[in-house]
TIFIVEX-998110 format. One line per field, with one value per residue (C-alpha): residue number from 1; residue in three letters; y, x, z. Coordinates in steps of 0.05 Angstrom, whole numbers, plus 5000, padded with zeros to 4 digits. Layout:
N
resi: (NUM  ...)
resn: (ala  ...)
Y: (Y  ...)
X: (X  ...)
Z: (Z  ...)
end
This chain:
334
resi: (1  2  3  4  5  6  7  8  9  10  11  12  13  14  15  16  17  18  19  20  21  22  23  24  25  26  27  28  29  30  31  32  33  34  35  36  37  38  39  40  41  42  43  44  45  46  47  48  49  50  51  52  53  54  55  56  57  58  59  60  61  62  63  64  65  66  67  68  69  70  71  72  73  74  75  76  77  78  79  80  81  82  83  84  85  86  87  88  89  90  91  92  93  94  95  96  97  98  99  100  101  102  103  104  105  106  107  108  109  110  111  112  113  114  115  116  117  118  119  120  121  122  123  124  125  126  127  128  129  130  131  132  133  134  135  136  137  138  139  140  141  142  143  144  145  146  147  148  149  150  151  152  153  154  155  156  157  158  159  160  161  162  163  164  165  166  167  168  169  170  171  172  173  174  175  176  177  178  179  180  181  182  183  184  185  186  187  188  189  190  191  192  193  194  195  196  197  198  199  200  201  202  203  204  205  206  207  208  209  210  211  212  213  214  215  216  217  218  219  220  221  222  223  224  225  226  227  228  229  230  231  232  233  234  235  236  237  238  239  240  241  242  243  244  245  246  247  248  249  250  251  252  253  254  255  256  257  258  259  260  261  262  263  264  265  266  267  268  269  270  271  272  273  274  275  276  277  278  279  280  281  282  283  284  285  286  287  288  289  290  291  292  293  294  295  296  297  298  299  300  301  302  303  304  305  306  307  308  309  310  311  312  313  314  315  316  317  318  319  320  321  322  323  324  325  326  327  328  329  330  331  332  333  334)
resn: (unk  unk  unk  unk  unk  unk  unk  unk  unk  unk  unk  unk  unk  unk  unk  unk  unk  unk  unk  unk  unk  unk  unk  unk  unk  unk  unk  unk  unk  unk  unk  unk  unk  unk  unk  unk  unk  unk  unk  unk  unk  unk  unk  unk  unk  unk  unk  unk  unk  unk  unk  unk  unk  unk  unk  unk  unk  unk  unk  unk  unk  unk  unk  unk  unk  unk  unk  unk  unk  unk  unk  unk  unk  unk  unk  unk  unk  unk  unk  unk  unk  unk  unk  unk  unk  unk  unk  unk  unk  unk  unk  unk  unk  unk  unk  unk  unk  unk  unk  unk  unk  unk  unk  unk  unk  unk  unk  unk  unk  unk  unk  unk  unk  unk  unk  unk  unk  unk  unk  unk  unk  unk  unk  unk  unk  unk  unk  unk  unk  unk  unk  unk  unk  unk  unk  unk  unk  unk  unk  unk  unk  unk  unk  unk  unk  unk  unk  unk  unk  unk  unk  unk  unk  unk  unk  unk  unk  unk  unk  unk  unk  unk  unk  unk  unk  unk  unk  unk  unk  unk  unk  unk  unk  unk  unk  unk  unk  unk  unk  unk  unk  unk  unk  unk  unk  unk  unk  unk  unk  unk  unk  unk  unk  unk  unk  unk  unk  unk  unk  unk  unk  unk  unk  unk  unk  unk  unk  unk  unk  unk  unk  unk  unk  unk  unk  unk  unk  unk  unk  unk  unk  unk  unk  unk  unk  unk  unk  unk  unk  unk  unk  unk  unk  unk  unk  unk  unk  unk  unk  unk  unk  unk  unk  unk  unk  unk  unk  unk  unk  unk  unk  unk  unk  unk  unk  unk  unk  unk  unk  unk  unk  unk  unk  unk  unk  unk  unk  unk  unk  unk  unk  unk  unk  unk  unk  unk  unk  unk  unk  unk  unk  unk  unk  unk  unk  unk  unk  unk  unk  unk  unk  unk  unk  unk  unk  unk  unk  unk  unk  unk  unk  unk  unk  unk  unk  unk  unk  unk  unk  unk  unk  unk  unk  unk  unk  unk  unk  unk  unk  unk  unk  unk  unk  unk  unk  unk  unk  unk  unk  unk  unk  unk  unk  unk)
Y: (5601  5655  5687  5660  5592  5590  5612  5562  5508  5528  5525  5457  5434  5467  5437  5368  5377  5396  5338  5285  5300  5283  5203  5160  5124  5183  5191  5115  5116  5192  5194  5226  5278  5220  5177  5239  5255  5188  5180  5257  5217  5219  5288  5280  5217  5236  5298  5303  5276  5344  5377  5321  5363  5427  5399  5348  5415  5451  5391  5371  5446  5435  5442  5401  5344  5344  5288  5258  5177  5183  5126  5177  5214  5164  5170  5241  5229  5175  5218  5294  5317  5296  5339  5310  5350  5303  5325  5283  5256  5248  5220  5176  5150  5156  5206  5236  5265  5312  5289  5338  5326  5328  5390  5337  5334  5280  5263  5185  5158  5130  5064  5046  5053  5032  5093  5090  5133  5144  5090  5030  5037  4993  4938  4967  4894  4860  4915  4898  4955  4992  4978  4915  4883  4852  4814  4833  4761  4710  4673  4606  4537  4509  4547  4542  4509  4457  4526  4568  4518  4509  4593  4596  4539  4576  4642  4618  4581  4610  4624  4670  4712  4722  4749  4799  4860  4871  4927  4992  5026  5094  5126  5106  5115  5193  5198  5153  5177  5102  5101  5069  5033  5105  5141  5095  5081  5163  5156  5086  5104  5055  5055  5021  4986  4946  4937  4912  4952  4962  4995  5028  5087  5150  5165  5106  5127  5162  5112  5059  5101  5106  5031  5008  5059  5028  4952  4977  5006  4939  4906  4923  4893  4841  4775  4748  4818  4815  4746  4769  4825  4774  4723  4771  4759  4808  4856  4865  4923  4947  4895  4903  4847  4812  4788  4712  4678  4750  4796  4857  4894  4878  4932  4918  4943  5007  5008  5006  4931  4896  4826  4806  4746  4711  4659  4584  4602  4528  4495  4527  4557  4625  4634  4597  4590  4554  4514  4498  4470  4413  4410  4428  4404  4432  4484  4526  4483  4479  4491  4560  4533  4511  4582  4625  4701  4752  4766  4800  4867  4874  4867  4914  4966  4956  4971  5028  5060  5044  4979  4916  4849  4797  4737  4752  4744  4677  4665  4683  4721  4719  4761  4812  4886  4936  5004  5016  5068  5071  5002  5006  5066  5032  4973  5012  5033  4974)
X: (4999  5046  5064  5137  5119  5059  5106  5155  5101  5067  5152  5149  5092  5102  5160  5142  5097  5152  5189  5145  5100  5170  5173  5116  5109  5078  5032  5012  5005  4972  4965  4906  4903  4881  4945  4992  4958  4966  5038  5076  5137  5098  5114  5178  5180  5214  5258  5338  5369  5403  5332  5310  5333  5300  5239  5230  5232  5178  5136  5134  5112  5050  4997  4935  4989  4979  4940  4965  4946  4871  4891  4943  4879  4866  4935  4922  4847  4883  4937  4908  4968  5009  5016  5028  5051  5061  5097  5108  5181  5185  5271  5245  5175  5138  5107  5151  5121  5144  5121  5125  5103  5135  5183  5209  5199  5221  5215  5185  5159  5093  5108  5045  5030  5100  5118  5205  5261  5297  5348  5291  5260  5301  5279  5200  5180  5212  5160  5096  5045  5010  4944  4910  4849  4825  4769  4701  4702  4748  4767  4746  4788  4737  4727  4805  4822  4883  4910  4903  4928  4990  5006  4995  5048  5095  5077  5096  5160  5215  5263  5203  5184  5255  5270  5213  5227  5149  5120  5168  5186  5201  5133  5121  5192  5170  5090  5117  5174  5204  5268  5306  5303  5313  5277  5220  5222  5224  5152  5122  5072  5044  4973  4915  4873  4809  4834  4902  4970  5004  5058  5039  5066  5023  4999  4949  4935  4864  4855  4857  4809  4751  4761  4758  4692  4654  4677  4650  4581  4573  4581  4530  4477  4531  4545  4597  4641  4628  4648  4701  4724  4718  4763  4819  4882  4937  4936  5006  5037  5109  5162  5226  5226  5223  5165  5162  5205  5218  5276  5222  5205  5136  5086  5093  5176  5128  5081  5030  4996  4968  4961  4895  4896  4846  4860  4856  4873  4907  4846  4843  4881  4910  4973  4988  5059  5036  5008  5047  5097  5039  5013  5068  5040  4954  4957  4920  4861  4850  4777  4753  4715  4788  4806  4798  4777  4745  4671  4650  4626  4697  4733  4679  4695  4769  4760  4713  4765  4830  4852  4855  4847  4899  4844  4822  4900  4915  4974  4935  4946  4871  4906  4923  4898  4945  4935  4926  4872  4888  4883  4810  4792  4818  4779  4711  4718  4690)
Z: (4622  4623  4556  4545  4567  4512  4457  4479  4476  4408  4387  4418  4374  4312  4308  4335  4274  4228  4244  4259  4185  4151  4178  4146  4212  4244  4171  4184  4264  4280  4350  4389  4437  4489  4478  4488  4553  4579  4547  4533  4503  4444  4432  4426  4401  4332  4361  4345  4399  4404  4420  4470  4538  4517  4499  4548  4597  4557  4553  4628  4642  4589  4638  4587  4599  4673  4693  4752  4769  4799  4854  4886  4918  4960  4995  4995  5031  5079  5100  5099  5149  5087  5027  4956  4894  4830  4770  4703  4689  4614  4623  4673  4648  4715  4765  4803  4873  4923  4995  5048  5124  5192  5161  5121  5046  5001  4924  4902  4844  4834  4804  4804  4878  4896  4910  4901  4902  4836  4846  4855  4797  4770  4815  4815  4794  4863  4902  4921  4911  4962  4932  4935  4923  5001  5002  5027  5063  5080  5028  5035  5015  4993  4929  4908  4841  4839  4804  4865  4909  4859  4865  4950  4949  4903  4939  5002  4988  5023  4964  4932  5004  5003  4936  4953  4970  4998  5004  4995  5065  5034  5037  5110  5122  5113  5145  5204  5220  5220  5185  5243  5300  5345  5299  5311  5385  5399  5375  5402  5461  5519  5504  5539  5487  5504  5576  5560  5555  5489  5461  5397  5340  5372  5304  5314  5392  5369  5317  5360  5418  5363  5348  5421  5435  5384  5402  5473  5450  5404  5466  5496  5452  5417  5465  5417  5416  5494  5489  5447  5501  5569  5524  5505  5533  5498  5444  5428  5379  5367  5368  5319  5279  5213  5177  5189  5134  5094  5104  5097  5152  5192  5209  5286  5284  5262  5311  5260  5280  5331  5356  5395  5425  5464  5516  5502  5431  5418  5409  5341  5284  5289  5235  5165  5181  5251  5221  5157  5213  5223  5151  5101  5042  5047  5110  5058  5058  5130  5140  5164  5226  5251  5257  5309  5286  5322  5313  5241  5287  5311  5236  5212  5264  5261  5184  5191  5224  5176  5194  5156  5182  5166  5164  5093  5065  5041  5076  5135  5200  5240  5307  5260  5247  5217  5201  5122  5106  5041  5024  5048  5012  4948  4950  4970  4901  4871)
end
């Protein structure tokens, strides 16, 4: 720490001292080093108003304040092209990080994996966040509580996937490239994936190559992948489009998903809002054996390699694979 910026911060606490020793709250509610790492309004919690600029400055320089949220490492392991420099805003109560790639840089707050531009925060709680826990298996009906049942239907309503804003487009918006429809198409690539031509975002060109060697190689030794493989009748990507009752935007107007589907697929269960149009009331408790899915190798691989597999959502999509790394680093965690 260079010399002025130390005596500004021994200032800074000498007075915070001063002040704060003068109130009895502080006398009757000391707070430890811990809680003013995790919260630096503290320090300044009992400043003249007057002072609150100058110190709020000092304060967000204080590097033993620094410690930014753990979970934004896994964005930084998941997107390595992408650089991420976080920095503590004390006005605004959240992390505020500067993300630079494709000669682009823009500033978004964490907000608790939400990752926003200054002017959302405001309407953080309509986001959903980037991180989320996705199940190990699919989850089964059979093990849902009236309670469960009570929250899919609620979930699912259409007045409540509307007031949603989803998942926040900003952050991709930036590492994609995907802010329009223009912007987007300059980078969507035909692509030959397991024998079948696709138009996908090149970002997920290799992705998708390492994916379809090892679905070959399993095949070899696997009858139901090569089942799986002989079966397959499309494997669809970018389309610009809605998600499916939601305003939000789906991953395939990014390029970022992909729909396998295998032929004679009618004879069983593919997509909850298929067949909610049969079973309005309980399509949630349709049985799993009256789904189609791909084999367990192929979801593993698929994984392994950054995708996730819309089968083990509730509201479930079982043609679905869409590229989120960082969602399956997060939930390797546990």
């Amino acid at each position: 720490m260079k010399k002025k910026n130390f005596i500004l911060v021994i200032f800074a606490l000498s007075i915070f001292l001063f002040v704060s020793f003068q109130t009895t709250d502080f006398q009757s509610d000391t707070k430890s080093i811990s809680n003013i790492t995790e919260n630096p309004n503290i320090l300044f919690a009992n400043i003249p108003f007057q002072f609150k600029t100058q110190f709020e400055n000092i304060i967000s320089k204080m590097d033993f304040l620094k410690s930014e949220p753990k979970l934004l490492e896994l964005f930084k392991i998941a997107y390595p092209n992408v650089t991420f420099v976080s920095q503590y805003d004390v006005k605004n109560k959240d992390w505020k990080i500067d993300i630079s790639t494709n000669g682009k840089t823009a500033t978004l707050y964490w907000a608790d994996s939400k990752f926003l531009p200054l002017e959302e925060l405001p309407n953080k709680d309509l986001y959903s966040a980037f991180l989320y826990d996705y199940p190990s298996e699919v989850p089964d009906p059979k093990n849902f509580t009236e309670e469960d049942i009570k929250h899919i239907r609620e979930f699912t309503g259409p007045e409540n996937r509307t007031e949603s804003l989803g998942t926040s487009p900003f952050l991709y918006n930036l590492i994609y490239d995907v802010e329009t429809r223009t912007k987007t198409e300059a980078h969507i690539k035909s692509h030959r994936f397991l024998g079948k031509r696709t138009n996908v975002h090149q970002f997920i060109c290799e992705k998708l190559d390492l994916v379809q060697a090892d679905i070959y190689e399993a095949a070899k030794t696997d009858s139901e992948v090569q089942s799986f493989l002989n079966k397959l009748d499309s494997a669809d990507s970018y389309a610009w489009r809605s998600i499916s009752d939601s305003g939000n935007r789906s991953f395939h107007s990014m390029g970022l998903a992909l729909d396998v589907l295998p032929k004679g697929w009618g004879q069983k269960n593919l997509y909850w809002a298929w067949r909610r149009d049969i079973d309005k009331k309980n399509w949630m408790l349709l049985d799993l054996d009256r789904r189609w899915m791909p084999p367990k190798k192929v979801i593993e691989i698929f994984e392994k390699h950054g995708f996730i597999w819309g089968g083990k959502w509730i509201i479930w999509d079982n043609m679905h694979f869409e590229y989120r790394p960082e969602v399956i680093l997060y939930n390797k965690l546990s």
